[in-house]
C-alpha positions in Angstrom: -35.0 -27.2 21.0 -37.0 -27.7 24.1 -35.3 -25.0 26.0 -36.0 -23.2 23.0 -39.8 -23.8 23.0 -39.7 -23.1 26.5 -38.5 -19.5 26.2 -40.9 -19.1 23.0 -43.9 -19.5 25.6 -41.9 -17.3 28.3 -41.9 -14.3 26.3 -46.0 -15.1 24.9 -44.5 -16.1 21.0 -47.6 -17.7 21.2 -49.7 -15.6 22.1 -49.7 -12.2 20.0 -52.8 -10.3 21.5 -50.4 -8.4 24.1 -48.2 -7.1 21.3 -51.0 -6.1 19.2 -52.7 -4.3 21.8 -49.5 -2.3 22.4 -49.1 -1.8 18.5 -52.2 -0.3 17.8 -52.1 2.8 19.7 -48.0 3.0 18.6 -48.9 3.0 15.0 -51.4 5.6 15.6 -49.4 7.9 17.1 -46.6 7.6 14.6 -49.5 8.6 11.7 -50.8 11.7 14.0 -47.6 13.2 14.5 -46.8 12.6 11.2 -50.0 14.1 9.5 -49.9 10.9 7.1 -47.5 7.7 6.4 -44.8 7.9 8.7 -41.1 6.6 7.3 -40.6 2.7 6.9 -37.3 3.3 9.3 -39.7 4.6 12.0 -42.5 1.8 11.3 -39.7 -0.9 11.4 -37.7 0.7 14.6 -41.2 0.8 16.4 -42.8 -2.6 15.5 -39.7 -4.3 16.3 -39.3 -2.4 19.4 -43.3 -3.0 20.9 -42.4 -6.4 20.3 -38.9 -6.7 21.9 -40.5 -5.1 24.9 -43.5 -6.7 25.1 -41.7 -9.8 25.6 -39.4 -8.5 27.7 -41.9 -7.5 30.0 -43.4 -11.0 29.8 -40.6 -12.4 31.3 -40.3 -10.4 33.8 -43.7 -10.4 35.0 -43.2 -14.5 34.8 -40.3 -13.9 36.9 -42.0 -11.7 39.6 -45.2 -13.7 39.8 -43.1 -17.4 40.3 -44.6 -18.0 43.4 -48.1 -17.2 42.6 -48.4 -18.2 39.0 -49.0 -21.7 40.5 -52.3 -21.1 42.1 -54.1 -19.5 39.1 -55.2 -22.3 36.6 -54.8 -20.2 33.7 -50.9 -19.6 34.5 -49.8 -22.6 36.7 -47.9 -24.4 33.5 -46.2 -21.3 32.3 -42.6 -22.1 32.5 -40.8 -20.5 35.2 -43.8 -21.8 38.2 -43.8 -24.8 36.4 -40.1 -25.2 37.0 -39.0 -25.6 33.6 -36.4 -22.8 33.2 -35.0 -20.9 36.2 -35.7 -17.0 37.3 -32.6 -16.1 36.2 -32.7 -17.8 32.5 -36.3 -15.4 32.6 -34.1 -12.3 34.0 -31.4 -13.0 31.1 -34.2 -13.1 28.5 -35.6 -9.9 29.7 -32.1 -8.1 29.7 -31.1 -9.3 26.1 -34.4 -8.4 24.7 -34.4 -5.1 26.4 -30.8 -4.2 25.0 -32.2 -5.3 21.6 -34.7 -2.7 21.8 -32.6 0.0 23.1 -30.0 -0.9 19.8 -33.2 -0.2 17.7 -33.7 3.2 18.8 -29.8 4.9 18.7 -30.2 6.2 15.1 -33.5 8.5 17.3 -33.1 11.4 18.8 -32.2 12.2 22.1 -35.6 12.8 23.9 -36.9 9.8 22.2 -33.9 7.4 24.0 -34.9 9.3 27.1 -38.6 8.4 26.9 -37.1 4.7 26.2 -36.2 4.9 30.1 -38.7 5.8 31.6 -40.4 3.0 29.6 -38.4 0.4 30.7 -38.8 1.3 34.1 -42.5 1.6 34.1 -42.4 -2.0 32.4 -40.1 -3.7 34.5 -41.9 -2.2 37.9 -45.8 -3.5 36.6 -46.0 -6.9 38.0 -44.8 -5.4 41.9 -48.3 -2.9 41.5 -50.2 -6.2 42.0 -49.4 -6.2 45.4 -50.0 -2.9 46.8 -52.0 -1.3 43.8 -56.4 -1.5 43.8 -56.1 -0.7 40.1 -52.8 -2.0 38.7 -54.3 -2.0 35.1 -54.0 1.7 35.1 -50.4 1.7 35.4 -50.0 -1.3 32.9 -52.3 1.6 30.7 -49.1 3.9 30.7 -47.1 0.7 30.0 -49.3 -0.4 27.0 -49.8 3.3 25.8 -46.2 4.8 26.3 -45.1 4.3 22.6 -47.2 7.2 22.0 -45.1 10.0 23.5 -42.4 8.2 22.4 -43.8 8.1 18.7 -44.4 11.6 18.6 -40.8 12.4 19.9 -39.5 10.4 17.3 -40.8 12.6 14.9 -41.8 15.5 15.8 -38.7 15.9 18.8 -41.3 17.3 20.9 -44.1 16.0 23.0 -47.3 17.7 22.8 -50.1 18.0 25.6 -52.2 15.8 23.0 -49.7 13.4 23.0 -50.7 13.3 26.8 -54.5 13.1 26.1 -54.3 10.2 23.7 -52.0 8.4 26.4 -54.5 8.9 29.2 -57.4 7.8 26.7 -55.6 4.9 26.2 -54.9 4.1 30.0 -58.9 3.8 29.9 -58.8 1.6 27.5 -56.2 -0.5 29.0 -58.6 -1.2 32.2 -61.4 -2.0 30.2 -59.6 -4.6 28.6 -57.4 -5.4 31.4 -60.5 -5.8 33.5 -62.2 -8.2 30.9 -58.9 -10.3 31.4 -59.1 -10.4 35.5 -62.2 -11.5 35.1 -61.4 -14.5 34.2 -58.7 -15.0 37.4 -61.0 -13.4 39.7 -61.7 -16.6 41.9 -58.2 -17.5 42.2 -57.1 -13.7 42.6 -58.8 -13.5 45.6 -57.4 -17.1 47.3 -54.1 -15.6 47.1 -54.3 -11.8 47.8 -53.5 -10.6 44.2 -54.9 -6.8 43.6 -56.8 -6.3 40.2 -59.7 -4.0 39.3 -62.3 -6.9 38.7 -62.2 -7.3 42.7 -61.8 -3.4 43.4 -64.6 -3.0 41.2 -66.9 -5.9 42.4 -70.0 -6.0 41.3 -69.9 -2.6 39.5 -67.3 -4.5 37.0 -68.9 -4.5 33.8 -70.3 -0.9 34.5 -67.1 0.3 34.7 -65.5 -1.4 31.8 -68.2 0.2 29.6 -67.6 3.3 31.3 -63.7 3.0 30.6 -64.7 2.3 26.6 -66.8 5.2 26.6 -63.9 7.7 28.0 -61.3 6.3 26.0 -63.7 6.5 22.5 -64.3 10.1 23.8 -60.6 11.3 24.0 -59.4 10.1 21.3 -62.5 11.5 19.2 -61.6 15.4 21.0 -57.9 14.5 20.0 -58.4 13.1 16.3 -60.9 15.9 15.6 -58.3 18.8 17.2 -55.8 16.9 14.9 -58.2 17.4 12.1 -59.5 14.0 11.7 -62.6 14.0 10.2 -65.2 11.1 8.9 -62.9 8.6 8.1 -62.0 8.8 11.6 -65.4 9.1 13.3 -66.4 5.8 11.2 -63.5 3.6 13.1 -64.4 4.9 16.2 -67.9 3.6 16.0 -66.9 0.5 14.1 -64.5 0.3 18.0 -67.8 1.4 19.7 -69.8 -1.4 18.2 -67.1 -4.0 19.3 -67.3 -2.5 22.4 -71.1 -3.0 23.0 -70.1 -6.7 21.7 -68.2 -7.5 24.7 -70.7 -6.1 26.9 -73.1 -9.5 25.4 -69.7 -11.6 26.2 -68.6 -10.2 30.0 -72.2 -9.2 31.8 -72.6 -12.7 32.4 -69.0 -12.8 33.9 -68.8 -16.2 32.6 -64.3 -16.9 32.0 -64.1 -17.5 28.8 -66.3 -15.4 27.5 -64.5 -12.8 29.7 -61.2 -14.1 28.0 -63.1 -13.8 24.5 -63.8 -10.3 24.8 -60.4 -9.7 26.2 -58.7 -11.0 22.8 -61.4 -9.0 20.9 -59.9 -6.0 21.6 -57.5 -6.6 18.6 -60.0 -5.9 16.5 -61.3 -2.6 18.4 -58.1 -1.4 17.8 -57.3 -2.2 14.7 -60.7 -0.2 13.5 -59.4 3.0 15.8 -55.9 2.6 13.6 -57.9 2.1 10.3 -59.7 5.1 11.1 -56.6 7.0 11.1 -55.0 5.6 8.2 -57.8 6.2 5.9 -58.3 9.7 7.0 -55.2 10.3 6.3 -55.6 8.3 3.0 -58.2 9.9 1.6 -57.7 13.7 2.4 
């Protein structure tokens, strides 16, 4: 049951804000390319899947950063650094949950499974962009956001240049958030070398977070409305945009936890994009 518990934490069972944020924009796109409720099959094969991968990726990014995990205080007990379960226990993890999520999609179609791939890859190379990358939250943006393409292939066996657009809207949103989280690591970051965009950005960090909020409202706002999204739609986005000017009060200080605070608030700024969707769709 301890070994158990120990691979509970590798793969963040604990801690559900990474799935969510990769939900959010998943669910979304199933409902766009759908024009309304997408089929249970689909909302099952997807959910399951963000999570499978999600904590797939965990462990792998656990396994990568081993030997650096123990000079950041936030991640110096997780348990592969902490020498509680060994690389390759991580790397077995990773594989079965990865082969899990690849089961879920066989009854899909073939670009969809194809898309899967290029997933994997892009999740299982992340944690490397931390060494030679200035903004590696840009590339964990396509990570986060690449259930969209694959949600609109699902249905729609196509992927459209909006697909695309909401994609690189959410890659913006994905360093905003991103960047709120290296905040908080920012003084041990730069000890040990470790590339993130709160130390490319410097002192220009909250500046460009709020930027990054901005451009990411503002795409998917030009993509909902070419969608035919209406007010509905336009209501969740400034419900996001108010949570957004929120954490701006929590990270201009660039205080840690209030930096982590705003971090995990971004739940909520993406579930009010996604209930923006739903209920235009609801009420048409």
């Amino acid at each position: 049951m301890n070994k158990l518990a120990l691979y509970f934490r590798l793969i963040r069972l604990d801690k559900p804000i990474g799935t969510v944020l990769l939900l959010w924009p998943t669910l979304c796109a199933l409902w766009l390319a759908q024009q309304g409720v997408p089929d249970w099959r689909l909302l099952l094969i997807f959910t399951l899947g963000t999570f499978l991968m999600r904590s797939a990726g965990c462990a792998i990014n656990d396994y990568a950063d081993q030997d650096i995990d123990k000079f950041v205080k936030r991640t110096a007990e997780r348990p592969i650094t902490s020498g509680r379960i060994s690389g390759k226990e991580a790397l077995a993890v990773a594989g079965v949950l990865t082969v899990l999520a690849f089961c879920l999609i066989l009854p899909l179609n073939a670009l969809t499974k194809q898309l899967s791939v290029a997933a994997v890859i892009i999740a299982g190379t992340y944690p490397y962009f931390k060494r030679f990358f200035a903004i590696p939250q840009a590339y964990l943006g396509i990570a986060f956001g690449f259930g969209i393409p694959m949600g609109f292939a699902a249905i729609t066996d196509s992927v459209p240049v909006v697909a695309w657009l909401l994609l690189l809207g959410n890659v913006f949103w994905a360093v905003a958030y991103d960047t709120e989280y290296a905040m908080v690591d920012r003084d041990d970051d730069l000890k040990i070398g470790i590339k993130t965009s709160a130390i490319t950005f410097g002192r220009y960090d909250v500046a460009i977070v709020m930027f990054c909020y901005a451009v990411f409202l503002l795409v998917w706002l030009g993509c909902g409305w070419y969608l035919g999204l209406r007010y509905w739609f336009v209501a969740g986005l400034l419900v996001a945009a108010g949570c957004a000017v929120y954490h701006y009060t929590l990270i201009r200080a660039r205080e840690r936890m209030p930096c982590f605070a705003a971090f995990r608030h971004n739940n909520w700024l993406g579930a009010a994009v996604f209930a923006g969707v739903v209920l235009d769709f609801a009420f048409r």
